[in-house]
Structure formats: structure tokens, C-alpha cells
N, CA, C and O atoms as a Maestro MAE file, in Angstrom:
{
 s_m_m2io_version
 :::
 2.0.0
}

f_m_ct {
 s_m_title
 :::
 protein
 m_atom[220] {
  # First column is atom index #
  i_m_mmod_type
  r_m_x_coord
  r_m_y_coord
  r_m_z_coord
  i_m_residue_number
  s_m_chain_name
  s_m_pdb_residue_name
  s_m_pdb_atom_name
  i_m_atomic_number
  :::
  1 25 0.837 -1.184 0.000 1 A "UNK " " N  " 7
  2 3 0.000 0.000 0.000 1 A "UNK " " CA " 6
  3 2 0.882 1.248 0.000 1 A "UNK " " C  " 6
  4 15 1.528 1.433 1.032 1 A "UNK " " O  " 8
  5 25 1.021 2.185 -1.048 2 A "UNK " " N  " 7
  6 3 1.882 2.989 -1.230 2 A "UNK " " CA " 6
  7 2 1.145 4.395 -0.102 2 A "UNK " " C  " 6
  8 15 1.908 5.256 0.336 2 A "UNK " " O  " 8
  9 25 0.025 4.416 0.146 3 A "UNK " " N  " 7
  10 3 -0.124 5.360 1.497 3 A "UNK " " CA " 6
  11 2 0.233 5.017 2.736 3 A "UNK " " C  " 6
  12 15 -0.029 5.937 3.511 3 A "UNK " " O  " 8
  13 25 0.675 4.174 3.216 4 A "UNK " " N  " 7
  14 3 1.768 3.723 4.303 4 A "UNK " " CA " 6
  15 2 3.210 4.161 4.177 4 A "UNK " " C  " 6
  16 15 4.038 4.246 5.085 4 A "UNK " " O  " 8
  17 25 3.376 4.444 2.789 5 A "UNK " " N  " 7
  18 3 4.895 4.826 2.678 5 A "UNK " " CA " 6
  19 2 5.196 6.478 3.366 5 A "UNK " " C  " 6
  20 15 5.070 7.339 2.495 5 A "UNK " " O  " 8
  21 25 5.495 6.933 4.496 6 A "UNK " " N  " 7
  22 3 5.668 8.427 4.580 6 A "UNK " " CA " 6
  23 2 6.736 9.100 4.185 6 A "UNK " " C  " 6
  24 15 7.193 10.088 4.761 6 A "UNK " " O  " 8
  25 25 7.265 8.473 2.967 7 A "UNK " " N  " 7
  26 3 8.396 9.601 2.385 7 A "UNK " " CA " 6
  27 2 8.030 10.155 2.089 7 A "UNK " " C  " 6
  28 15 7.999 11.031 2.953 7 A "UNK " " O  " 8
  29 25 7.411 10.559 1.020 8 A "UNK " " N  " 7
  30 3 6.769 11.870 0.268 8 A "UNK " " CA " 6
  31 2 5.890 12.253 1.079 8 A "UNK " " C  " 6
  32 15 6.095 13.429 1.377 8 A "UNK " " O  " 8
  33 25 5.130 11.887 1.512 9 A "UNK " " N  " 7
  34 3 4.272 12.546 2.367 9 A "UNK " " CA " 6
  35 2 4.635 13.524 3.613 9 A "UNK " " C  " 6
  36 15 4.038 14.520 4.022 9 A "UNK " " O  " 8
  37 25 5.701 12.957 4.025 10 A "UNK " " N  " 7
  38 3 6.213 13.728 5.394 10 A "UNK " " CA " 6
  39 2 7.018 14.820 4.530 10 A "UNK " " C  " 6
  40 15 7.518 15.689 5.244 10 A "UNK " " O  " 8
  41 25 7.204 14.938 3.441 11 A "UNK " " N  " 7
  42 3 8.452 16.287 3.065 11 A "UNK " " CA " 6
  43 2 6.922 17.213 2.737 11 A "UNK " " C  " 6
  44 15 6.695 18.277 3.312 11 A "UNK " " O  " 8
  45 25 6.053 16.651 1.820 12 A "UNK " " N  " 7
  46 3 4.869 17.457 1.372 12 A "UNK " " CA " 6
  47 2 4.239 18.338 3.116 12 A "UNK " " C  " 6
  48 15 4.263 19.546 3.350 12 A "UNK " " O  " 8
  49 25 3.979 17.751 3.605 13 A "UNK " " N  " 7
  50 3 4.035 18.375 4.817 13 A "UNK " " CA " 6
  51 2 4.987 19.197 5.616 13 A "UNK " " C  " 6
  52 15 4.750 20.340 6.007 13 A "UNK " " O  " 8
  53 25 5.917 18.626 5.795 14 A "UNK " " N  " 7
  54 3 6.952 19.708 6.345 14 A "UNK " " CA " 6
  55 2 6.909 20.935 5.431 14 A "UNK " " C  " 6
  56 15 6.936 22.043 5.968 14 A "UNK " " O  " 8
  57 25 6.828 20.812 3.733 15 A "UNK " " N  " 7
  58 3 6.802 22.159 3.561 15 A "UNK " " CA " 6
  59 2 5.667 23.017 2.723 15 A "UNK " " C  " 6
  60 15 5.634 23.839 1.807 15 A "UNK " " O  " 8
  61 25 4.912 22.437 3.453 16 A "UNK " " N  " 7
  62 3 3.264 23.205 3.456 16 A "UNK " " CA " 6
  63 2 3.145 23.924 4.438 16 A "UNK " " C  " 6
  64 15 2.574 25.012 4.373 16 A "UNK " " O  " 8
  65 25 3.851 23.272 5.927 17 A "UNK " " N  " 7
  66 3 3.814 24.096 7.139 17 A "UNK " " CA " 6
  67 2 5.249 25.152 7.058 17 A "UNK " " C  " 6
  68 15 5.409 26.168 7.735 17 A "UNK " " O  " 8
  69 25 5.940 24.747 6.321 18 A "UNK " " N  " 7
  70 3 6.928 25.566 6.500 18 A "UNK " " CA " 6
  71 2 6.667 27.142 5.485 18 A "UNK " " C  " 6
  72 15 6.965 28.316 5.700 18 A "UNK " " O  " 8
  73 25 6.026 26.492 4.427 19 A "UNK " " N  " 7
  74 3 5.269 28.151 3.860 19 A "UNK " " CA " 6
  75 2 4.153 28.469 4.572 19 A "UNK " " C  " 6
  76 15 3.774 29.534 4.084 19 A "UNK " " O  " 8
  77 25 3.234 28.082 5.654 20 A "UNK " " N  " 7
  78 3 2.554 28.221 5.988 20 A "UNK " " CA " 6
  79 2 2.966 29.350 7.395 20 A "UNK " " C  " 6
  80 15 2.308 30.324 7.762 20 A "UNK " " O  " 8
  81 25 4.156 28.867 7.933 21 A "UNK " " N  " 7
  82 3 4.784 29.797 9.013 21 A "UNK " " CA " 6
  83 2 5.442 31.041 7.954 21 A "UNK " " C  " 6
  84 15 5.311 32.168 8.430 21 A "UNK " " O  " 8
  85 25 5.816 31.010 7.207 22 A "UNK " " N  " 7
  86 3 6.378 32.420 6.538 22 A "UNK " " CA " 6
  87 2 6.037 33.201 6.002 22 A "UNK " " C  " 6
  88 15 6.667 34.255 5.918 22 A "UNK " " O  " 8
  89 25 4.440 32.901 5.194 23 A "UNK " " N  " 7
  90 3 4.074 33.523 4.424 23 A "UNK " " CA " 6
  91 2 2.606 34.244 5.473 23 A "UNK " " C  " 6
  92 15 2.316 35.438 5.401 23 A "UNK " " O  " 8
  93 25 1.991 33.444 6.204 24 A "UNK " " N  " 7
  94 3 0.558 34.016 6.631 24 A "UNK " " CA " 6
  95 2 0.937 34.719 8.202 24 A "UNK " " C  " 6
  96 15 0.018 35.328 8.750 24 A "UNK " " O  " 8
  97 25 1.870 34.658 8.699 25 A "UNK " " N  " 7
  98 3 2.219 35.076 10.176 25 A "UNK " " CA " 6
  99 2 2.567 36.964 9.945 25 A "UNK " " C  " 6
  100 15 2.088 37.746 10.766 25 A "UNK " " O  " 8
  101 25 3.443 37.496 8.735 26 A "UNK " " N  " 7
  102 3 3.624 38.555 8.185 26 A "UNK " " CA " 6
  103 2 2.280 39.203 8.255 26 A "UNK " " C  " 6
  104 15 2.000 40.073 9.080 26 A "UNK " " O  " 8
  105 25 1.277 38.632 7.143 27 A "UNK " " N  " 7
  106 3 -0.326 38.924 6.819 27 A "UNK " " CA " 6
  107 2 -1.190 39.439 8.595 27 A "UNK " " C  " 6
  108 15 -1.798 40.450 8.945 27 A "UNK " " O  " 8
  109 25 -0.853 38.275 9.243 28 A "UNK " " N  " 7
  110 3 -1.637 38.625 9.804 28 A "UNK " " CA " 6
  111 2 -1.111 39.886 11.407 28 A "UNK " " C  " 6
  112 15 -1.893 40.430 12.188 28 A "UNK " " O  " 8
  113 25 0.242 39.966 11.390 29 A "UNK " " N  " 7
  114 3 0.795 40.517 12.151 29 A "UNK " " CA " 6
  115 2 0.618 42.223 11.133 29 A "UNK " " C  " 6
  116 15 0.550 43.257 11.799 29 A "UNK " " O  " 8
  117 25 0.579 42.287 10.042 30 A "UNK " " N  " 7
  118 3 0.632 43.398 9.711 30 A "UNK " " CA " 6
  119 2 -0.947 43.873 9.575 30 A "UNK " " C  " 6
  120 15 -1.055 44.949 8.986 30 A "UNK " " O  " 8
  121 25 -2.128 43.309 9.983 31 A "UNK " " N  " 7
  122 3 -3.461 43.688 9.870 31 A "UNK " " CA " 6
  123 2 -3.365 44.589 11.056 31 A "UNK " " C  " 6
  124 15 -2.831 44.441 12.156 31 A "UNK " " O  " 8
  125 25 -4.564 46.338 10.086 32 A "UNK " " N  " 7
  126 3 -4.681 46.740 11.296 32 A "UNK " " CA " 6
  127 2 -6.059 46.934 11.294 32 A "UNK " " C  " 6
  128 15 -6.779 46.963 10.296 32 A "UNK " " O  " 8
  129 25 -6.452 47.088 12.649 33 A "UNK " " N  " 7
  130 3 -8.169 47.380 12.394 33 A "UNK " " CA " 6
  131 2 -9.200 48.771 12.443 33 A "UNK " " C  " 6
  132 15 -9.295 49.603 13.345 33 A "UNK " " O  " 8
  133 25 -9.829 48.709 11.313 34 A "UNK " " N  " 7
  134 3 -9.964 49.725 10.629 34 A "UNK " " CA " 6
  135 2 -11.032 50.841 11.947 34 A "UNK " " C  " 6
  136 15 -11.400 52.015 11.903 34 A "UNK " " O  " 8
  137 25 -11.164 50.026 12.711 35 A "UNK " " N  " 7
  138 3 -11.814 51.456 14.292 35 A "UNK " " CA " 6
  139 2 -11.220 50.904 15.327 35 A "UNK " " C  " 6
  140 15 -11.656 49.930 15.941 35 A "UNK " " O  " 8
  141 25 -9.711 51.787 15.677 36 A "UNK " " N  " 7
  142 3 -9.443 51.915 16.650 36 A "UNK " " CA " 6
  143 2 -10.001 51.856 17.908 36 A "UNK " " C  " 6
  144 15 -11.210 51.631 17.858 36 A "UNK " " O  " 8
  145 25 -9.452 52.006 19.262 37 A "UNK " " N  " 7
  146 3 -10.932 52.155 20.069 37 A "UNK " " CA " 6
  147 2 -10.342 53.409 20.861 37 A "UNK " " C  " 6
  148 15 -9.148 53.456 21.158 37 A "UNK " " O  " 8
  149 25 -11.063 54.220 21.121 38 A "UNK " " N  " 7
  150 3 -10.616 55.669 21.886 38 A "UNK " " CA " 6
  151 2 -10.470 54.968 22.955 38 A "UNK " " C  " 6
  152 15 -10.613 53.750 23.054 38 A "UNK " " O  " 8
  153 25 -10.088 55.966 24.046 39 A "UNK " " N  " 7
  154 3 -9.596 55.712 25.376 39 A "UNK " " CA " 6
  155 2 -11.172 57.283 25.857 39 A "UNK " " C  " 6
  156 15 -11.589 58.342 25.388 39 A "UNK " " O  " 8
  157 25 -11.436 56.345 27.048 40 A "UNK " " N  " 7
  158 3 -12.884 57.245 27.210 40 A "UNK " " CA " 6
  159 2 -12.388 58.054 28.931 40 A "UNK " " C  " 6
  160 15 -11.707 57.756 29.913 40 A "UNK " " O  " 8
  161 25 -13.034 58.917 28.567 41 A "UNK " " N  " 7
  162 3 -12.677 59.502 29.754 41 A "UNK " " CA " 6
  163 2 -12.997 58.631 31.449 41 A "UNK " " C  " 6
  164 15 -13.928 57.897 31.782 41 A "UNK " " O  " 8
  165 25 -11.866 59.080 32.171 42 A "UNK " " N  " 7
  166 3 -12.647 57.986 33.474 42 A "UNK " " CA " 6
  167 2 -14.225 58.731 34.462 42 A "UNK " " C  " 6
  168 15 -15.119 58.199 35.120 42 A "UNK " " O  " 8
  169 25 -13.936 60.000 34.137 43 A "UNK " " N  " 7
  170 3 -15.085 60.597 34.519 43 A "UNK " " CA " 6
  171 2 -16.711 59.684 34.468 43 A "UNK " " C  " 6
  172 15 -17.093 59.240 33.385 43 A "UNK " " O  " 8
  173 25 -17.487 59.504 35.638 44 A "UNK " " N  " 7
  174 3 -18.753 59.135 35.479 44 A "UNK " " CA " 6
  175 2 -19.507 60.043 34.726 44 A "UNK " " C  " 6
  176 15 -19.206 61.203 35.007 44 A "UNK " " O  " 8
  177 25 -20.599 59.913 33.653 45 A "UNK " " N  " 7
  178 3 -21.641 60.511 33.488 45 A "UNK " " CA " 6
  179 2 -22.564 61.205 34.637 45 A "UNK " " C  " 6
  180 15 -22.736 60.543 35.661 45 A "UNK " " O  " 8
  181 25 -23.208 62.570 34.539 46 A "UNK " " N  " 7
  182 3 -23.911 62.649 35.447 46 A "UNK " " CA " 6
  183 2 -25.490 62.019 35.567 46 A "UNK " " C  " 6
  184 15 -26.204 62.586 34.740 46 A "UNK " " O  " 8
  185 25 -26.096 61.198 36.214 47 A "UNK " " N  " 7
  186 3 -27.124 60.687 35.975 47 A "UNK " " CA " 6
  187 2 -28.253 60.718 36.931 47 A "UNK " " C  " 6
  188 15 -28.080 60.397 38.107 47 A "UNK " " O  " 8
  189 25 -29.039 60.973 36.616 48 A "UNK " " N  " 7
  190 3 -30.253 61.315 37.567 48 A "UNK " " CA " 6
  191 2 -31.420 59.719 37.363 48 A "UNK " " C  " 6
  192 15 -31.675 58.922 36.460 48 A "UNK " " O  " 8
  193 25 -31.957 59.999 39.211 49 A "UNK " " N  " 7
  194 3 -33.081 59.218 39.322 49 A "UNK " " CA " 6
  195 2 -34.077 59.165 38.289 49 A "UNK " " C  " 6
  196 15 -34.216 60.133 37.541 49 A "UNK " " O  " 8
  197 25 -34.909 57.956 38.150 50 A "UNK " " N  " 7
  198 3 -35.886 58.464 37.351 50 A "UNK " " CA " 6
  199 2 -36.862 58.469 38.553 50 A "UNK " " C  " 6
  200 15 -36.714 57.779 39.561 50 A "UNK " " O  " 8
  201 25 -38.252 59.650 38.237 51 A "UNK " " N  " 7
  202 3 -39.195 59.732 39.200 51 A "UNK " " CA " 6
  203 2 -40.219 59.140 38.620 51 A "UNK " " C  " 6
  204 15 -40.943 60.063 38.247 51 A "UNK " " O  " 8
  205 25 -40.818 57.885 38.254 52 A "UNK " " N  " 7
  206 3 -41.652 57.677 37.666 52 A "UNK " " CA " 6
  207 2 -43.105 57.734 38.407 52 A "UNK " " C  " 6
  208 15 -42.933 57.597 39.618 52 A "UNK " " O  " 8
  209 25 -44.175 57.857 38.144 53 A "UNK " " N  " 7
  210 3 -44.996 57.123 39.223 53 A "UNK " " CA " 6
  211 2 -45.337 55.767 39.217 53 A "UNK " " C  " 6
  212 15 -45.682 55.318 38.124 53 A "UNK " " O  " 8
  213 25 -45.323 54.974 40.213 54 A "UNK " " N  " 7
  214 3 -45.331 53.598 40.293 54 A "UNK " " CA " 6
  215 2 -47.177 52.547 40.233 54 A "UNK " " C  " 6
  216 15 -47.599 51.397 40.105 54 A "UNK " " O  " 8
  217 25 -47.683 53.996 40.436 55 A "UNK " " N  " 7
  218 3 -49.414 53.594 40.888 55 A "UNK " " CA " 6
  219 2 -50.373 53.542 40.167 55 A "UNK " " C  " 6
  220 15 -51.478 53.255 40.628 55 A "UNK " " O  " 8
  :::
 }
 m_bond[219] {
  # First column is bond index #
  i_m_from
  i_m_to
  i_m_order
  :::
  1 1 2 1
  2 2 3 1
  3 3 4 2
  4 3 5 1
  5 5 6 1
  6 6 7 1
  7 7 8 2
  8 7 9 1
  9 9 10 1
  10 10 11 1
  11 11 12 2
  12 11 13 1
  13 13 14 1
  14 14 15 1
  15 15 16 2
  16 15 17 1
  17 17 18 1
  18 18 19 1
  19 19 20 2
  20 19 21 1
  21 21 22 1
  22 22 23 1
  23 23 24 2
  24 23 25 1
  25 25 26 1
  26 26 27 1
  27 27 28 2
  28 27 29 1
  29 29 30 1
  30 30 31 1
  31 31 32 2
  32 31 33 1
  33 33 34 1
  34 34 35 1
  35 35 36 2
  36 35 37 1
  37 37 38 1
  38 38 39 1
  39 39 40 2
  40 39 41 1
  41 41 42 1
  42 42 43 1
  43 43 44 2
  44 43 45 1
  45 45 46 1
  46 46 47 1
  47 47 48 2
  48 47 49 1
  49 49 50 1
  50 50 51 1
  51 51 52 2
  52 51 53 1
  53 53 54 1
  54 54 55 1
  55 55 56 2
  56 55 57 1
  57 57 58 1
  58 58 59 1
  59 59 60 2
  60 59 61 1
  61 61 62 1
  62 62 63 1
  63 63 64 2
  64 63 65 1
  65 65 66 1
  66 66 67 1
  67 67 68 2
  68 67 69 1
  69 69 70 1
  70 70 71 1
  71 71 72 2
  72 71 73 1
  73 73 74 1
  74 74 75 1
  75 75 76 2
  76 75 77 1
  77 77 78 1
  78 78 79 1
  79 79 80 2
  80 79 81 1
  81 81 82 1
  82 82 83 1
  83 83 84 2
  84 83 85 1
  85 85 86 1
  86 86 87 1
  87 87 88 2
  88 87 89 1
  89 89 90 1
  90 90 91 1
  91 91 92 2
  92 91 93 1
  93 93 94 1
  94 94 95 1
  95 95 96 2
  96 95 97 1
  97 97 98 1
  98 98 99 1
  99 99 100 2
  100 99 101 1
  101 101 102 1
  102 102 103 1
  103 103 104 2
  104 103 105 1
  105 105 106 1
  106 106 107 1
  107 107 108 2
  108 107 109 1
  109 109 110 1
  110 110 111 1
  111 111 112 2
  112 111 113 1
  113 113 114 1
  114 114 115 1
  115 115 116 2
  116 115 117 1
  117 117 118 1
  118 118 119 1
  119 119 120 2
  120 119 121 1
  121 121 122 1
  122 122 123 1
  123 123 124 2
  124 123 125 1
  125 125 126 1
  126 126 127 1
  127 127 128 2
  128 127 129 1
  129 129 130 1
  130 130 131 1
  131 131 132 2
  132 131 133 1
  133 133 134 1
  134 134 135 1
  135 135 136 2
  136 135 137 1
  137 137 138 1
  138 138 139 1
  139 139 140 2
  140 139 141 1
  141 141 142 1
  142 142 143 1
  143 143 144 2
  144 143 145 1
  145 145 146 1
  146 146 147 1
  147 147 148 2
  148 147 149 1
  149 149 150 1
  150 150 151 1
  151 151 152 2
  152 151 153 1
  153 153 154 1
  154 154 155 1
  155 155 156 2
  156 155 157 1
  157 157 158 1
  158 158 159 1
  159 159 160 2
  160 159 161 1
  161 161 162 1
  162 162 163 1
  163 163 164 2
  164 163 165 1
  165 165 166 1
  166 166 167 1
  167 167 168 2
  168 167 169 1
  169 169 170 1
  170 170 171 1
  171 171 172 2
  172 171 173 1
  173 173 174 1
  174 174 175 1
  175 175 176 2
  176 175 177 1
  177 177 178 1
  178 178 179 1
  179 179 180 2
  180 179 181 1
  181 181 182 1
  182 182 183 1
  183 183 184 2
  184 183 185 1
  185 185 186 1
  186 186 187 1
  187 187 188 2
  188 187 189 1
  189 189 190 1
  190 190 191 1
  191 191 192 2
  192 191 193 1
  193 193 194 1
  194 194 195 1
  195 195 196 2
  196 195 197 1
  197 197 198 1
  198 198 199 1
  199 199 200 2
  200 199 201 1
  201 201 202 1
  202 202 203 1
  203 203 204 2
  204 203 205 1
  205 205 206 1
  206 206 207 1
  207 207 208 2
  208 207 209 1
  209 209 210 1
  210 210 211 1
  211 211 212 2
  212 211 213 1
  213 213 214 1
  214 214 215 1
  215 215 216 2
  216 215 217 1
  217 217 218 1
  218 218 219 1
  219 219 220 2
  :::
 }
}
């Protein structure tokens, strides 16, 4: 059974992962995302009770 044999198979692999570490790690280390996130003030809002009537 020539799929028992892992010569070719183990190099086809080693360098699928080996373009796989060089080429997509760049890609994804250089993504940036397109909305930042502000930094919000630490200040609370001022917020009031509500007075509803309950009855």
C-alpha cells in the first residue's frame, strides 16, 4: 500500500507548514483594524433618578 509509505508525504508536509509559518504570520501581524478604540474619559456621566410614578 503505497499510502503507508511516509516519504513523500512527510516532506509534502513539512513544507506546506513551512510556507505556511512564513508567508501568513507577516499577513496577519501586519493587519490593522480599521476602528481603533478611543480611550474614554474615566469621569462618570452625570445621571439622575428616574421619578416615575409607580401607581
Amino acid at each position: 500500500m503505497p499510502q503507508l509509505n511516509p516519504s513523500p508525504w512527510f516532506l509534502i508536509l513539512v513544507f506546506s507548514w513551512l510556507i505556511f509559518l512564513t508567508v501568513i504570520p507577516p499577513k496577519v501581524v501586519a493587519y490593522s483594524f480599521p476602528n481603533d478604540p478611543t480611550s474614554q474619559s474615566t469621569e462618570k456621566p452625570q445621571t439622575e433618578p428616574w421619578n416615575w410614578p409607580w401607581h
